[in-house]
SEKOL-851669 format. One record per residue: residue number from 1; x, y, z of N, C-alpha, C, O in turn; residue in three letters. Coordinates in steps of 0.02 Angstrom, whole numbers. Each point is the difference from the previous one (the first is absolute). Layout:
NUM;X;Y;Z;X;Y;Z;X;Y;Z;X;Y;Z;ala .
...
***
This chain:
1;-2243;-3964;1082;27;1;-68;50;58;-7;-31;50;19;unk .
2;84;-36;-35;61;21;-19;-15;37;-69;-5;-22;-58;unk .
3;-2;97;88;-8;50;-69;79;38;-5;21;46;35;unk .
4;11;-82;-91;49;56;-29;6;87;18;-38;43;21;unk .
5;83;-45;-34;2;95;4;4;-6;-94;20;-44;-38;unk .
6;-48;112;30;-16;18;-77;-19;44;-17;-46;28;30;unk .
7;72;-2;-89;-10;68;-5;-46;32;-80;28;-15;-53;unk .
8;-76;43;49;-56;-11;-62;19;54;-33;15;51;32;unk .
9;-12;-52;-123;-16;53;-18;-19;3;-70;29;-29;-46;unk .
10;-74;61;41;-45;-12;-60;-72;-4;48;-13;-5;60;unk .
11;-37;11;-142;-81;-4;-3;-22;-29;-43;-59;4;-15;unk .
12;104;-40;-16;-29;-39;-62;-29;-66;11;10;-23;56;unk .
13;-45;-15;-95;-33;-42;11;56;-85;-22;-6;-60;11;unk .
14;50;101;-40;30;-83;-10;65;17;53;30;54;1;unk .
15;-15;-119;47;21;8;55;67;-47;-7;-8;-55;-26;unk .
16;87;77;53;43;-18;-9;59;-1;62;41;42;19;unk .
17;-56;-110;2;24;-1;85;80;-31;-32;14;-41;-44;unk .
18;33;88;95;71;23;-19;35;-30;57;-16;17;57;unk .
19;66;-66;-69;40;-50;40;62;-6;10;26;-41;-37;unk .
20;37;85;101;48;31;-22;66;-64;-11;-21;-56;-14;unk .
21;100;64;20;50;-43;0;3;-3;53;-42;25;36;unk .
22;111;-66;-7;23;-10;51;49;67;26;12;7;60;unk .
23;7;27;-97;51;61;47;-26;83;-22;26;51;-23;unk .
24;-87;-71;43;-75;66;-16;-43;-14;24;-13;-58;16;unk .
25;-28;118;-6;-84;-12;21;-26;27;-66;30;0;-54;unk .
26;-90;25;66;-55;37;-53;20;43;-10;-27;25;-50;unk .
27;70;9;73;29;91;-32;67;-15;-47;45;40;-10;unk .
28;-49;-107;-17;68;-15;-52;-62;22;-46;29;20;-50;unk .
29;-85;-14;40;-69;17;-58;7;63;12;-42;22;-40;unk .
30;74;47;78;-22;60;9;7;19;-75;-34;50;-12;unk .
31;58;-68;-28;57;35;-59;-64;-3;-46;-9;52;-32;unk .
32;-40;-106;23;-37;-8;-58;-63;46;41;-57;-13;-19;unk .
33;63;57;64;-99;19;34;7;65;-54;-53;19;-24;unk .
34;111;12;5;-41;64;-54;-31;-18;-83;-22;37;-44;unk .
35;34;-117;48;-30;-18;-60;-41;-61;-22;-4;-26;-56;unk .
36;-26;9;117;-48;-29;8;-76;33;-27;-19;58;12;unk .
37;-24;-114;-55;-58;40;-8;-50;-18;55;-32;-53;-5;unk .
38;26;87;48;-63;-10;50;-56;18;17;-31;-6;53;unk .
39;12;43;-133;-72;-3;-15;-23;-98;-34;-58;-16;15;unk .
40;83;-20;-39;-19;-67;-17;56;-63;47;-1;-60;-13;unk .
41;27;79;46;31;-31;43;4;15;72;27;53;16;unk .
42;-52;-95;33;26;14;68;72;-30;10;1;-46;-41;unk .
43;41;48;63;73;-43;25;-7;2;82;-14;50;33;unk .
44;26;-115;-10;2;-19;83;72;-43;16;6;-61;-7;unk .
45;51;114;33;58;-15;9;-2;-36;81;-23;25;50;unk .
46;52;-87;-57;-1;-37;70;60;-13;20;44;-25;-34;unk .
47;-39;46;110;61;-31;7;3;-74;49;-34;2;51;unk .
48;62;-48;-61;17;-69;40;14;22;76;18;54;24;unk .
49;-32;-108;1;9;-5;68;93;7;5;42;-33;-31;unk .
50;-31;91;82;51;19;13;55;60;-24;53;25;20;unk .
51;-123;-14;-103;42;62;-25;-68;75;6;-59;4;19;unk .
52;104;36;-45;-42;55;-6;-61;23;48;12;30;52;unk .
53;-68;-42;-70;-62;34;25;11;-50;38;27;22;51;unk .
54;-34;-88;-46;7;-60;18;35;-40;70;-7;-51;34;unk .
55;55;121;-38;73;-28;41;-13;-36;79;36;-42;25;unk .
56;-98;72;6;-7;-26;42;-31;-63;31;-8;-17;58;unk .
57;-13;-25;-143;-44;-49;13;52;-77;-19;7;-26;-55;unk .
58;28;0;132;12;-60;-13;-19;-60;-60;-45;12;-40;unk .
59;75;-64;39;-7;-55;5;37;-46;-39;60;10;4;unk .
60;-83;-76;-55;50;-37;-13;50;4;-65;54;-29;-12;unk .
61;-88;70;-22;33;9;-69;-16;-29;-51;25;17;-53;unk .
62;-76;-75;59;27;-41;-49;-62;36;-66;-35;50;-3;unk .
63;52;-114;-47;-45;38;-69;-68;-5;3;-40;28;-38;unk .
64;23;-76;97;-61;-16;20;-41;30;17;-57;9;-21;unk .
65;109;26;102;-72;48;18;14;65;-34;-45;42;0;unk .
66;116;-26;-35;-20;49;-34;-52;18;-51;-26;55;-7;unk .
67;14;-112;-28;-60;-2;-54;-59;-2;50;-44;37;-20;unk .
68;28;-65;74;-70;17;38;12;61;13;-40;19;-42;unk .
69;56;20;60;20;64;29;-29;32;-68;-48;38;11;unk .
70;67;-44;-81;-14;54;-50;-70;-36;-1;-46;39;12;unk .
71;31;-102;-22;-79;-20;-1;-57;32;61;-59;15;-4;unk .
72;102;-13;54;-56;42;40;1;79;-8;-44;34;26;unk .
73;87;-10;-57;-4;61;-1;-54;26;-63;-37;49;-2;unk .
74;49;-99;-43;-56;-4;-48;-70;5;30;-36;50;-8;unk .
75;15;-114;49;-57;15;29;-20;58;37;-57;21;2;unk .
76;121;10;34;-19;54;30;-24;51;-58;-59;6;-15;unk .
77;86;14;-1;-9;60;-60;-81;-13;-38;-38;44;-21;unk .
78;27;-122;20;-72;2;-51;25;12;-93;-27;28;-47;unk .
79;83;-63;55;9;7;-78;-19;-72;-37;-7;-45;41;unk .
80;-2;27;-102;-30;-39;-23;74;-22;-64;43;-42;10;unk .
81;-51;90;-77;49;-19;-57;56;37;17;-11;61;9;unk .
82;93;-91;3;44;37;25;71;-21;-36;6;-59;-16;unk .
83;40;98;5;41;-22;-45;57;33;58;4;55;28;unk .
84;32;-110;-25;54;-12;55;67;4;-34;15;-41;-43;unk .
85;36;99;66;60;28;-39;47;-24;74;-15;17;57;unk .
86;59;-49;-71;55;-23;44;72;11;-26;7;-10;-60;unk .
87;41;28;90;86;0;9;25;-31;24;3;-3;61;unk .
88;28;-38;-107;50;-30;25;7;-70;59;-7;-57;-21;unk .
89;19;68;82;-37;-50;34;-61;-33;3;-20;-58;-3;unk .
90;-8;130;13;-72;-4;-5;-46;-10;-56;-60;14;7;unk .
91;80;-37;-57;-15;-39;-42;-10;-82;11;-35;-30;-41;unk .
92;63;-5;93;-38;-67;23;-37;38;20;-26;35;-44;unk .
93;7;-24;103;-52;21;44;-48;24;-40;-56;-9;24;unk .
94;55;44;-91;-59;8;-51;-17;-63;-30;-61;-11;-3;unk .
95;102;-39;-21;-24;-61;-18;-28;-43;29;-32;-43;-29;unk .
96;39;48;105;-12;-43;61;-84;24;-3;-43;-45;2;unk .
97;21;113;-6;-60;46;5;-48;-40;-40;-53;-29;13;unk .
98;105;42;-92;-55;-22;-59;-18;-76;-3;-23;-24;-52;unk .
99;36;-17;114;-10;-70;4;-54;2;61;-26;-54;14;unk .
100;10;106;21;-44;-5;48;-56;46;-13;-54;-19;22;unk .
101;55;68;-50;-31;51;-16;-36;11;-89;30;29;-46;unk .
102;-78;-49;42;-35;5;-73;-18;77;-9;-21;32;-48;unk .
103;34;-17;102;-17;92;-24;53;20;-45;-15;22;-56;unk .
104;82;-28;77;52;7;-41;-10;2;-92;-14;-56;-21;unk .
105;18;89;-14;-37;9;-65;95;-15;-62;9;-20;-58;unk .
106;35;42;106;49;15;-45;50;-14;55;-22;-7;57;unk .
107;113;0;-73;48;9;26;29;40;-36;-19;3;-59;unk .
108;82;48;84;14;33;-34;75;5;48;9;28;54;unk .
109;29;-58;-88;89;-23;51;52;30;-19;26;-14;-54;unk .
110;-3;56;92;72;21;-33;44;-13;40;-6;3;62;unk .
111;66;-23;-100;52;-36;6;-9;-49;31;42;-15;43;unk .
112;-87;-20;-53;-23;-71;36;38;-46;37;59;10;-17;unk .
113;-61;-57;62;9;-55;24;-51;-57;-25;-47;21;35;unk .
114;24;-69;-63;-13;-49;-15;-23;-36;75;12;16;58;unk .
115;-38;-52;-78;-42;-44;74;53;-52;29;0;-21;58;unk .
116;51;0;-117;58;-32;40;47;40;37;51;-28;21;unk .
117;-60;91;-9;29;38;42;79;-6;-17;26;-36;-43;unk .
118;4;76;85;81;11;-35;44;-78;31;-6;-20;57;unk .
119;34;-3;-92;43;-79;9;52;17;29;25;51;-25;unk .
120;13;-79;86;68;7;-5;27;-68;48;-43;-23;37;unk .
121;114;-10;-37;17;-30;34;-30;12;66;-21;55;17;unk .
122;18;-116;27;-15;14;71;54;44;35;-23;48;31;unk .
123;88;-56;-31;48;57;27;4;84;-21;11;50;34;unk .
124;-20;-58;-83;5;64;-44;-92;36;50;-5;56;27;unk .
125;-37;-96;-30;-52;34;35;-4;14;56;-28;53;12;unk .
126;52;-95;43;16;9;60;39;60;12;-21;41;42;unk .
127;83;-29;-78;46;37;12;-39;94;-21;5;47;40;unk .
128;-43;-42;-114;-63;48;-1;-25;16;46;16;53;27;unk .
129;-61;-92;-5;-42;14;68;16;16;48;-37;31;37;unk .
130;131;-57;-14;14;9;57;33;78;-1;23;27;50;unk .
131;-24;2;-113;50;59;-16;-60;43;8;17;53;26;unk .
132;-85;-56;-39;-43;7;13;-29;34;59;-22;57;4;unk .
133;27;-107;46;-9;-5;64;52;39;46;-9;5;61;unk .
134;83;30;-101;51;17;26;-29;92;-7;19;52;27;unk .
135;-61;-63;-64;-13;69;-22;62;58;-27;-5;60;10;unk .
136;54;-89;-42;46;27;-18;36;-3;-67;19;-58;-9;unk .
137;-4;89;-31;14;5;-80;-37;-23;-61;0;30;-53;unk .
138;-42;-108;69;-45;-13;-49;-27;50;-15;12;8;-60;unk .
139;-53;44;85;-43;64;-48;54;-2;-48;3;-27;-56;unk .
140;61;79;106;35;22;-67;44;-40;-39;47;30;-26;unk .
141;-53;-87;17;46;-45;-48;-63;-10;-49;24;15;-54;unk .
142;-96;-32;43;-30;-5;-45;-26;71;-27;-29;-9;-54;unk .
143;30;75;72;-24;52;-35;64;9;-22;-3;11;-61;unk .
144;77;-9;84;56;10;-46;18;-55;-59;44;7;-43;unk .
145;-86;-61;49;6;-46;-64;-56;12;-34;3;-29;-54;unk .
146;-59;63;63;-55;13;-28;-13;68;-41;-41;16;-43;unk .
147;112;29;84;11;70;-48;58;32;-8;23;56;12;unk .
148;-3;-112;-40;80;22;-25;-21;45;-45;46;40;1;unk .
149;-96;-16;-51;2;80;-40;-29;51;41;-2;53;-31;unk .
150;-18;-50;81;-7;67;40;36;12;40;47;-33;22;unk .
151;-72;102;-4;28;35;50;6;-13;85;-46;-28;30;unk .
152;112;54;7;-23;-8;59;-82;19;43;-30;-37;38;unk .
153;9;113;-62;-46;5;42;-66;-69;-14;-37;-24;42;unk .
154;42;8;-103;-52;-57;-18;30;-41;60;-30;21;50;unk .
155;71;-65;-32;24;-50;28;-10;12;65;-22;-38;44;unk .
156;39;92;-41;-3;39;78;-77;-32;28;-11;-49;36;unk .
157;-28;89;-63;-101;-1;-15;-27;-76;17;-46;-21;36;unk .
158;98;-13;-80;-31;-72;-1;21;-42;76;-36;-19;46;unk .
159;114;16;-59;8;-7;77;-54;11;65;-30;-39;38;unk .
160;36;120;-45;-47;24;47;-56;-41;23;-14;-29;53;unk .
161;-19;39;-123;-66;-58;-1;-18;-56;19;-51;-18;30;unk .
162;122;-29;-58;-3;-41;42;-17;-1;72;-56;-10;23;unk .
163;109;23;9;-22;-8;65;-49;48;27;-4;-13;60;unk .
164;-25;49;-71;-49;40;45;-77;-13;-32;-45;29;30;unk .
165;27;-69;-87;-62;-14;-11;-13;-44;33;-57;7;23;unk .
166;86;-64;-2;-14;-46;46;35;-27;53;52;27;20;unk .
167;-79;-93;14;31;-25;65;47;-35;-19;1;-8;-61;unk .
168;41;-19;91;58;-54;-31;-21;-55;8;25;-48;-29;unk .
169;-83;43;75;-22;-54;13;-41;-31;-73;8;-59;-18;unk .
170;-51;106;-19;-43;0;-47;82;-7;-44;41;-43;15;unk .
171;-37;66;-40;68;2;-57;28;-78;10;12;-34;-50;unk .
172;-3;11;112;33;-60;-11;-67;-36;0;4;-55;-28;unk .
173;-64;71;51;-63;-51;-3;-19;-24;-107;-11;-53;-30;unk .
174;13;93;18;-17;23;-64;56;-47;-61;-15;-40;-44;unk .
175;90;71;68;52;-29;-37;0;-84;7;13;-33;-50;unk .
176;-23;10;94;8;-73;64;-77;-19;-78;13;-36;-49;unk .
177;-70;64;56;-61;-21;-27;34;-17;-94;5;-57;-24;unk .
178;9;104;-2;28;-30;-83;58;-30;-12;21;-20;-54;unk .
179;13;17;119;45;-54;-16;-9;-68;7;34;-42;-29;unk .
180;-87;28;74;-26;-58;19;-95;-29;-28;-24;-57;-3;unk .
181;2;110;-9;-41;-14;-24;-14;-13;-83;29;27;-48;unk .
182;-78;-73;46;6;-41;-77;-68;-39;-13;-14;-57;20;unk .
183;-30;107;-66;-70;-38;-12;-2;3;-81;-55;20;-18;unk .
184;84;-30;-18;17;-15;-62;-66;-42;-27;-47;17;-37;unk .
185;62;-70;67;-66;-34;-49;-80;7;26;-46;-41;-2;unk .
186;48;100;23;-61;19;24;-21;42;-60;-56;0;-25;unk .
187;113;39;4;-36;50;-53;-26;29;-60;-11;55;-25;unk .
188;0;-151;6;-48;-26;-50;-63;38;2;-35;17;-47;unk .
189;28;-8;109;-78;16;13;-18;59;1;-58;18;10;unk .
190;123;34;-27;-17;51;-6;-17;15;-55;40;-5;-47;unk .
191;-108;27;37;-37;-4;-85;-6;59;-15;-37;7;-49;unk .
192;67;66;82;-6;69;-29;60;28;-14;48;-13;36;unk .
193;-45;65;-103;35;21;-25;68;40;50;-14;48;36;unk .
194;73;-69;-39;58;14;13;52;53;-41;37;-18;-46;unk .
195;-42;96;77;21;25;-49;81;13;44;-1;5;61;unk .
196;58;0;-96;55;-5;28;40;83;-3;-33;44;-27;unk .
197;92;-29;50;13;70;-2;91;-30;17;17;-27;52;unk .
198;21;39;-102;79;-8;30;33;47;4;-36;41;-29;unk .
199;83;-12;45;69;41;9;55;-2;-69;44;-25;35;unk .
200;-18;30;-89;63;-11;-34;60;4;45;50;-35;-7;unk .
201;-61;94;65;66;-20;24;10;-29;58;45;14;39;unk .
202;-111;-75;-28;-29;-27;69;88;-51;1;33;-10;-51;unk .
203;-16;-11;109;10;-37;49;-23;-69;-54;-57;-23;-2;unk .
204;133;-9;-55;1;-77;-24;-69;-43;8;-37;-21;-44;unk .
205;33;13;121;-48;-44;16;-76;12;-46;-31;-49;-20;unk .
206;4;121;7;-56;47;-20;6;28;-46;-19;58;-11;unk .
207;55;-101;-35;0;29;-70;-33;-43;-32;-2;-60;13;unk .
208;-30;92;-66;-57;0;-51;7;-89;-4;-42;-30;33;unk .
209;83;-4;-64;8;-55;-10;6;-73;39;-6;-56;-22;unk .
210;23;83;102;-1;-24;15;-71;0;48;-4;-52;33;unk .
211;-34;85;-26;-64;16;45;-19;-34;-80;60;-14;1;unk .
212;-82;-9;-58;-27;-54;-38;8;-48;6;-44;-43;-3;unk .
213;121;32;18;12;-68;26;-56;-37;45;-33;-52;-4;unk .
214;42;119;58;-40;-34;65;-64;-14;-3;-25;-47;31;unk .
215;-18;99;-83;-75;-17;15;-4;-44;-72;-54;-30;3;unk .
216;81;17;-54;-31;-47;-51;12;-51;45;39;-9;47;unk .
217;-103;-38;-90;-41;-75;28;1;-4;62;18;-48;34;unk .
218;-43;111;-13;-56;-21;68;-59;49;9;-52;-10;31;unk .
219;74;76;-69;-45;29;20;-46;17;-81;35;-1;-50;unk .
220;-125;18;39;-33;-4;-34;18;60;-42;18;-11;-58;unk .
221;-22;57;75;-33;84;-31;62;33;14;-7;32;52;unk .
222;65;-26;-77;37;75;16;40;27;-58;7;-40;-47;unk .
223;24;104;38;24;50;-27;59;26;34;-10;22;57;unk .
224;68;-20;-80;26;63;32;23;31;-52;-2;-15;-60;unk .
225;34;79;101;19;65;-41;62;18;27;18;-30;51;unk .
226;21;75;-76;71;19;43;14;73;-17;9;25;-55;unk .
227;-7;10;124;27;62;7;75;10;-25;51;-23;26;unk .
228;-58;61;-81;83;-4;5;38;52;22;58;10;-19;unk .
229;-91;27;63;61;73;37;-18;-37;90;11;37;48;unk .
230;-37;-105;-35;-6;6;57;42;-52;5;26;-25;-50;unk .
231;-9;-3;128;30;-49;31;-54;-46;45;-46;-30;-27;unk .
232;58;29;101;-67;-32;28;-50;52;16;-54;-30;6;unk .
233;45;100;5;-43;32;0;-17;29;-25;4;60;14;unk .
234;-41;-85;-78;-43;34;-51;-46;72;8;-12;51;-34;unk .
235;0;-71;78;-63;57;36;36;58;47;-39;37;29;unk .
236;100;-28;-19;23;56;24;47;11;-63;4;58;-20;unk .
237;34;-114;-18;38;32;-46;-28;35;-64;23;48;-31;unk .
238;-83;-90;18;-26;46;-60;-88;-33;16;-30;-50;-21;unk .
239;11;119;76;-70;-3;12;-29;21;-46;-47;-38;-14;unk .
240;52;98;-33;-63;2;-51;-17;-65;-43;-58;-17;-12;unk .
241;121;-19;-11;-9;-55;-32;-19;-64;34;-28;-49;-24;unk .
242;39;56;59;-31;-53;63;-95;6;1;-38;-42;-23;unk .
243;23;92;49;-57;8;4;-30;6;-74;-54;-30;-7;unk .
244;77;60;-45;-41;6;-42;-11;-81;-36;-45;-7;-41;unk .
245;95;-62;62;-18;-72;-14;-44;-32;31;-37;-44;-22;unk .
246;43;77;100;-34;-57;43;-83;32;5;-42;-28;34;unk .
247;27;88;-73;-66;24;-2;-30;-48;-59;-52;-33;4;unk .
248;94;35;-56;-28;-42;-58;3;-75;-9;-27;-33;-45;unk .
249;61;11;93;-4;-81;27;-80;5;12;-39;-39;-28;unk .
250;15;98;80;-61;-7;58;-61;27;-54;-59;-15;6;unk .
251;85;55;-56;-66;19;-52;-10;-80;-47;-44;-5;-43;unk .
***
């Protein structure tokens, strides 16, 4: 069985397993650890096969065994009621969880993807993936469309990130997985509360209105809310406010 790399912190009794994007590992969360309460919260930051703690553990990418992968890590740990916080990509891969996993108590998604995963012509995707696979400018063509109001060193950082949290292999395993993957009418069945988290100055696709679009009439239980000094990373751009929502989602 295939144990994640992951990193714990907290002693609290209500437990909150942390699920990173695609061009980050678990240290895109460093920003929120001085204001975390971890006398009533533990937090267990995981990283996917190919990034971070993780980096050295092959395999296929898809949303499948990524959700077994967080389900066994569950069992490993011995946790029981668990409220599962995902980014971005990794937000299927939390929905994929809460369809296999009844431990799962809550979702909690920012800047979501939807279970129909991102749409695009068949060329237009091919040509993604293959720019992808070139390992060359995609980082920096979506963090320079993603932060046209900051600064270089921000852009610089993100770049960086990109490529050195993970494999390219994982980056294109991962990207290849929400462009193609699509369990939409599965997630009827998800019968626990969905609390949502957006950006104001997210990236068209992840704005407030249109992430409603995506989850009205299919999904049961959700809420969202919208940061308005953030873009797609809520939790490094404005961690106190970040953390001080996603504690009171979990109270």
């Amino acid at each position: 069985m295939t144990i994640l790399g992951h990193k714990i912190v907290g002693s609290g009794k209500k437990h909150i397993l942390v699920l990173h994007e695609l061009m980050g590992d678990h240290t895109n969360f460093d920003p929120i650890l001085p204001y975390i309460d971890t006398t009533t919260f533990t937090y267990i930051f995981i990283d996917h096969r190919g990034y971070g703690l993780s980096k050295d553990i092959i395999g296929e990418y898809t949303c499948k065994e990524a959700a077994n992968d967080v389900k066994n890590l569950i069992t490993k740990l011995n946790l029981q009621d668990v409220n599962l916080l995902a980014h971005s990509m990794s937000t299927m891969i939390a929905q994929k969880v809460a369809l296999i996993d009844d431990r799962i108590k809550q979702l909690i998604l920012i800047t979501p993807i939807s279970a129909t995963g991102i749409k695009m012509k068949p060329q237009a995707q091919d040509k993604l993936i293959a720019s992808m696979k070139k390992n060359e400018n995609l980082i920096e063509y979506v963090v320079e469309s993603a932060s046209n109001r900051y600064n270089q060193p921000w852009k610089d950082y993100r770049i960086k990130m990109g490529y050195e949290a993970s494999t390219l292999e994982a980056r294109t395993g991962y990207m290849t997985m929400y462009l193609t993957t699509d369990f939409i009418n599965e997630v009827k069945d998800i019968k626990i509360p969905i609390k949502i988290m957006v950006g104001h100055h997210d990236l068209p696709a992840f704005h407030k209105n249109n992430v409603r679009k995506q989850f009205e009439g299919y999904y049961n239980d959700f809420e969202i809310i919208e940061c308005m000094e953030a873009g797609h990373y809520p939790m490094i751009e404005c961690p106190v406010y970040f953390t001080t929502e996603i504690e009171r989602f979990c109270k």
